[in-house]
Every structure is written in C-alpha cells, then in structure tokens.
C-alpha positions in Angstrom: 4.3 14.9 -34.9 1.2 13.3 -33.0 -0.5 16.7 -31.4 -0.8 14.5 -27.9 2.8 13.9 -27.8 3.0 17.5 -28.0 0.6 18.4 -25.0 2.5 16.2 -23.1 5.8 17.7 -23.8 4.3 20.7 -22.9 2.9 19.8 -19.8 6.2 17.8 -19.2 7.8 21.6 -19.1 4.9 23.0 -16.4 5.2 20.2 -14.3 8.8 20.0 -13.8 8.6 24.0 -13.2 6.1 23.6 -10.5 8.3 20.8 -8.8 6.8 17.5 -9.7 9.3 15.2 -9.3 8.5 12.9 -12.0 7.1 15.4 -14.6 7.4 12.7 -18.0 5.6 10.2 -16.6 2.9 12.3 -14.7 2.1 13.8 -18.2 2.1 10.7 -19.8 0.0 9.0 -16.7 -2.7 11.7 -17.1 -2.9 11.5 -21.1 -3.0 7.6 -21.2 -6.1 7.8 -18.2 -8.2 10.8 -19.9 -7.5 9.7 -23.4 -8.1 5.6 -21.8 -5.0 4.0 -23.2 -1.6 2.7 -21.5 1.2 4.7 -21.7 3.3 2.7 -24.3 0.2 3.4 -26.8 -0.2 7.5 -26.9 1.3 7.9 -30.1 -2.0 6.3 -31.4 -4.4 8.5 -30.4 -5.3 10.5 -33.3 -5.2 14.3 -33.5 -8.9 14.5 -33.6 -9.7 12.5 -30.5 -7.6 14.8 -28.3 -9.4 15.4 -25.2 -8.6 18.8 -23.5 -9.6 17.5 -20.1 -5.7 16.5 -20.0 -5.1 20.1 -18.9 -7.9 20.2 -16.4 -5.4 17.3 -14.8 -2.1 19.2 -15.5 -3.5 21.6 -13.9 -4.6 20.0 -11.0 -1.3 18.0 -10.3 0.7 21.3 -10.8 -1.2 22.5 -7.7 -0.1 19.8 -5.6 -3.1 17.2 -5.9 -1.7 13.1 -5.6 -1.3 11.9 -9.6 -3.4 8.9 -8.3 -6.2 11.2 -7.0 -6.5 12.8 -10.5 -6.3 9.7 -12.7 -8.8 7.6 -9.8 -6.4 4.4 -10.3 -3.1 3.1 -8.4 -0.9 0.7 -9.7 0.8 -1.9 -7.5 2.5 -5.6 -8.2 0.4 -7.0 -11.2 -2.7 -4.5 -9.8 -4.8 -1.4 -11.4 -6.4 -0.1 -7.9 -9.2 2.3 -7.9 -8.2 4.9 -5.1 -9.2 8.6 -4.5 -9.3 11.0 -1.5 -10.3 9.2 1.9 -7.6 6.5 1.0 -4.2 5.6 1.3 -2.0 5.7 -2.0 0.1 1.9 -2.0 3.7 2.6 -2.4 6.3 0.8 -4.9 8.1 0.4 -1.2 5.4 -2.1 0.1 5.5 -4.3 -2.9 9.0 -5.6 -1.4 7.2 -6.5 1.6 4.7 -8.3 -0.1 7.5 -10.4 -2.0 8.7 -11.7 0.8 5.8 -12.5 2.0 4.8 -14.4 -0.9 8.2 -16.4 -0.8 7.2 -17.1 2.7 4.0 -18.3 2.1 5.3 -20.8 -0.8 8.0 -22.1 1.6 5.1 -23.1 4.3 4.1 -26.9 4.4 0.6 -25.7 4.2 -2.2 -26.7 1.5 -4.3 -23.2 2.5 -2.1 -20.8 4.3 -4.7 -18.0 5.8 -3.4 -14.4 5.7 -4.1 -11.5 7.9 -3.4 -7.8 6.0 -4.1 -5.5 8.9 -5.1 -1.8 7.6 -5.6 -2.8 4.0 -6.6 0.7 3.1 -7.3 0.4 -1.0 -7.2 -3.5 -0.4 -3.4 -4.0 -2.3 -1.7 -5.7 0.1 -4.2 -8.4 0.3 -5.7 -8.6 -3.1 -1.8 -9.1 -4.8 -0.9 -12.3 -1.9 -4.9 -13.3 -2.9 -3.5 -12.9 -7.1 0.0 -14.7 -6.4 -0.5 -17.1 -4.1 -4.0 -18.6 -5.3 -4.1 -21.4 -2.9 -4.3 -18.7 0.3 -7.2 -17.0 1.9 -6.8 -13.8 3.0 -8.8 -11.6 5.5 -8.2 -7.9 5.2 -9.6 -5.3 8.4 -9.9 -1.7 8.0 -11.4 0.4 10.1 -12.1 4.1 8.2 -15.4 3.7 6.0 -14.4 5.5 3.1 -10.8 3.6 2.8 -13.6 0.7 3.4 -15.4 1.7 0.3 -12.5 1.5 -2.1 -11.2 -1.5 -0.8 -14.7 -3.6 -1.4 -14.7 -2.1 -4.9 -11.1 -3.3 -5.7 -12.0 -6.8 -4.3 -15.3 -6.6 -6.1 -13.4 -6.1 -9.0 -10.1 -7.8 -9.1 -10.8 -10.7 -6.7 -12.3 -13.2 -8.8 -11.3 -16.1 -7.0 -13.4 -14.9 -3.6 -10.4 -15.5 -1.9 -10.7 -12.3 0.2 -12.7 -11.1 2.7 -13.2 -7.6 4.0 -13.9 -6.8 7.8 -14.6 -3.4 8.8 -12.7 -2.8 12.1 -10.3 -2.2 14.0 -7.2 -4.4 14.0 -6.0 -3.9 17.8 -8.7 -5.9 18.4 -10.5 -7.3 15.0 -10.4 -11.3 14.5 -11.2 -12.9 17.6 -12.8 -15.6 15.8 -9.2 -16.5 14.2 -6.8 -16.2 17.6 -4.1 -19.3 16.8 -5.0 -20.4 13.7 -3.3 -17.9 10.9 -0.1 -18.4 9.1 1.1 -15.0 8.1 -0.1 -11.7 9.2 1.1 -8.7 7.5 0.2 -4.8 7.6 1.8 -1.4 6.3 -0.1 0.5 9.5 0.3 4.3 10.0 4.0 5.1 11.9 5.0 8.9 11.6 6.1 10.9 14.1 3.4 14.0 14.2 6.9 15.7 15.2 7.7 15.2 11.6 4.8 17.1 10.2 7.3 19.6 8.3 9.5 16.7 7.0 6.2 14.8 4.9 5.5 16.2 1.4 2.8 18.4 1.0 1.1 16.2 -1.2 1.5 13.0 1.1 0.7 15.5 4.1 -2.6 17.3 2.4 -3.9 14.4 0.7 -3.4 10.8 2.2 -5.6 10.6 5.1 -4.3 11.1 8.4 -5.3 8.2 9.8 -2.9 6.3 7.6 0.1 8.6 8.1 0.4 9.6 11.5 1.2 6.4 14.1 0.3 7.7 17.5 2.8 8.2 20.3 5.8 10.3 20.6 7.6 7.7 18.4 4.7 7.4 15.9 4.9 3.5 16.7 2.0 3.0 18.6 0.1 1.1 15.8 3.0 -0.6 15.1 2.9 -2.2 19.2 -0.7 -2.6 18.1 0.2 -4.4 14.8 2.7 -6.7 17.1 -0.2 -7.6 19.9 -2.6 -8.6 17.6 -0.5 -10.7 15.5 1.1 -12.3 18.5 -2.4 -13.2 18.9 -3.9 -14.3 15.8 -0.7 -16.1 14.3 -0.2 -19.9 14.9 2.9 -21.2 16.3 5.7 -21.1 13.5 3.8 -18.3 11.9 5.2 -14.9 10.2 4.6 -11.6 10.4 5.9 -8.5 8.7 5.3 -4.8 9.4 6.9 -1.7 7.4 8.1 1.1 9.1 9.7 4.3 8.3 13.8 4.5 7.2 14.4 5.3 10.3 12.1 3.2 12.8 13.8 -0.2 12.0 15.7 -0.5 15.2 12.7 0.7 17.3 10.6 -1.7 15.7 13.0 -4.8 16.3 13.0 -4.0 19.8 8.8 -4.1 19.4 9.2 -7.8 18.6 10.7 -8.6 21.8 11.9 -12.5 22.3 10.0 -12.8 25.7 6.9 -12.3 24.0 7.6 -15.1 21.9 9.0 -13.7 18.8 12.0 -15.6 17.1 14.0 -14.9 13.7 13.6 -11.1 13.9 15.2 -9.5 11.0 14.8 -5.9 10.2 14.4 -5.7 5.8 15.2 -3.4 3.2 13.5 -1.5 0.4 14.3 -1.4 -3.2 16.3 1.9 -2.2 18.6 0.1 0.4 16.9 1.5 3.4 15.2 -0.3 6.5 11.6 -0.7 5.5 9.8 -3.7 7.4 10.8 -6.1 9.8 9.6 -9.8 9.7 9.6 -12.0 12.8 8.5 -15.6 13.7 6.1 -16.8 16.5 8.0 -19.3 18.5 7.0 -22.9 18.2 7.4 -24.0 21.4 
C-alpha cells in the first residue's frame, strides 16, 4: 500500500470526526497541494517523498480554517485561482451564473461584447467569461485592496489574452467612463442578512471577509439595489444583467428589477441544487 494513501485515510477518519463535510476529498486536496500533484495522481508519490507538512494542513482544516486558505488555490469553471484570507472563496453555485452568461454573450449580434463583473473579489467571474468567450473584454471593479491583490495576481497569471482589466473601486459608482455602452454586466455582490449571523458556517463566517458576506440593510440587499443602479446605468439598451442572491432572496430581488425602471425579461434562476440563485433581467430597448 502507497504510505500517502494511507495518511490520507487516516486523515479521512479525523476530518470527518471533526465535522468536515467533505473529509475524502479535503484529505486528498491537501496531499495533491503539499505533495504538488492533482488528485487523480497520489498513488505516485513515492514513500520516500512523503512530506509531513500534510498534517500541519489536516490539522489546520480540522480546526475550522477554509480548505482553500490552507492549500492557497481555488478552483472554478476551467480555473486554478490563487486565493487566501482577505478574499472571497468562488463557489461551484456561481459557475451556473456564469454559464448563462456565456450563452448570453454568444447569442448577442456583437463582434466584442464588453462585460462588467462588479465585485470580482479573486477575479473568477471575469477571468472564466475573459477564457470562454475570447472575443469579449471584460472590466472587473473591486473595491477592498487585499481582494485587489489576489485578483491582479490571477489576471496576471491566467489572463493571457489581456482581455481584462482591473479597477479598484467601488461599483455603486465605478465606470462612469462606460455609462451606455456595455453589453452584459454581471456580479455575485455581498447579500446576507447580519440577522442571519448564527445561520452562516463558521468557516464561511470566520474566514471570508465580511465585506463580501454581509449585504447591508435589514434585508442584506442593499448591494444588490446597488448592483441594479449601476448596471441600469452602464448597460446599453438590449443589454443583460445577472446578480446571485441567497436561496431565499429571489423574490426580493425580482422585485429589485422593477419594469418602470426599464428592466424587461426578468427571470429569477436556479442553481445546480434546484434552488433560486440569481436573477437575470434585460434593459429595455426602447
């Protein structure tokens, strides 16, 4: 038996006990990043290049610390993602909302559509429409420096096409420069309740940064109706947005893209999981 298969299915054992709800693939996640392999290839690494700093990361995520923040990498679409404290972890849930923007984008009669990501925290939203969609441009605004810093060292990285630009900011008000003019605006923005404080996961609560969990106002929707004024603003007529929102926001947040303020073909989406996750709209054309 290969001795790092048998760490992990030791550490498989204390993570589970200690909660962790995915304790296989956390072990395994954490052996393939100390040991710099992918998951699929462990049972290569030879007895003799075991590195014990695998437990120093058991025993971290046992305590409660993001699997993400321990390993320094996020994975997301077709995406490796450098992230660590200071920055929001991307979610499988958001990837949804990217498809569909992406299918959006293709079915637009335009050569270059621009993009706005508003909040782009470690930079995934925008870099995966900048990977998939080559032909767009994409400008991404975040206003808290360190999320700043990982998201220029994701584009520096994974952007090879220059196709996205960074703006440090913030998006109630970033953009000026583009009022009219962009196709598609998109943004997973902040939207819990601080009423639901005892509800969030300890290591969602402890860890992600505030400022990208808790969404101001009673209803924790205040960045959403910040999200909605400055797209109403920036998008062209005939252009999209979409905005997630928590499981149990989407009727709220239909209302928030009211049809006298111009919005048209509001539809409230679903996640992977069958719950109401983001709701795209249309600015009218006329």
């Amino acid at each position: 038996m290969n001795l790092l298969l048998d760490e992990v299915a030791r550490a498989t054992v204390r993570l589970a006990e200690a909660g962790v709800a995915s304790p296989r693939a956390d072990a395994e996640e954490l052996a393939a990043a100390v040991h710099g392999v992918k998951r699929s290839e462990l049972h290569t690494v030879p007895d003799s290049a075991f590195d014990a700093r695998f437990w120093e990361g058991v025993a971290r995520r046992e305590a409660g610390e993001p699997l993400q923040h321990i390993t320094g990498r996020a994975f997301f679409r077709f995406l490796e993602l450098k992230v660590g404290p200071g920055v929001f972890i991307p979610r499988p849930e958001t990837e949804v909302m990217v498809g569909w923007a992406l299918d959006t984008l293709r079915e637009m009669d335009v050569r270059d559509p621009l993009v706005v990501d508003l909040g782009t925290g470690s930079g995934a939203i925008a870099l995966s429409i900048a990977q998939e969609a080559p032909r767009a441009r994409v400008h991404a605004v975040e206003k808290e420096p360190k999320a700043f810093v990982y998201a220029t060292r994701n584009v520096e990285t994974l952007d090879e096409r220059g196709r996205v630009r960074l703006h440090l900011g913030d998006f109630a008000d970033a953009l000026s420069e583009l009022d009219g003019t962009v196709d598609l605006v998109i943004s997973n923005p902040p939207y819990i309740p601080m009423s639901e404080w005892e509800r969030v996961p300890p290591d969602v609560r402890d860890h992600d940064p505030a400022e990208a969990l808790w969404g101001g106002g009673e209803d924790g929707l205040d960045a959403i109706r910040a999200v909605e004024r400055t797209a109403r603003r920036l998008l062209r007529p005939g252009g999209h947005v979409a905005v997630e929102h928590g499981d149990d926001q989407g009727n709220a947040v239909y209302w928030i893209f009211a049809e006298e303020n111009g919005w048209r073909d509001v539809r409230n989406r679903r996640d992977l999981a069958d719950r109401d996750r983001f709701v795209t709209a249309r600015l009218a054309a006329d």
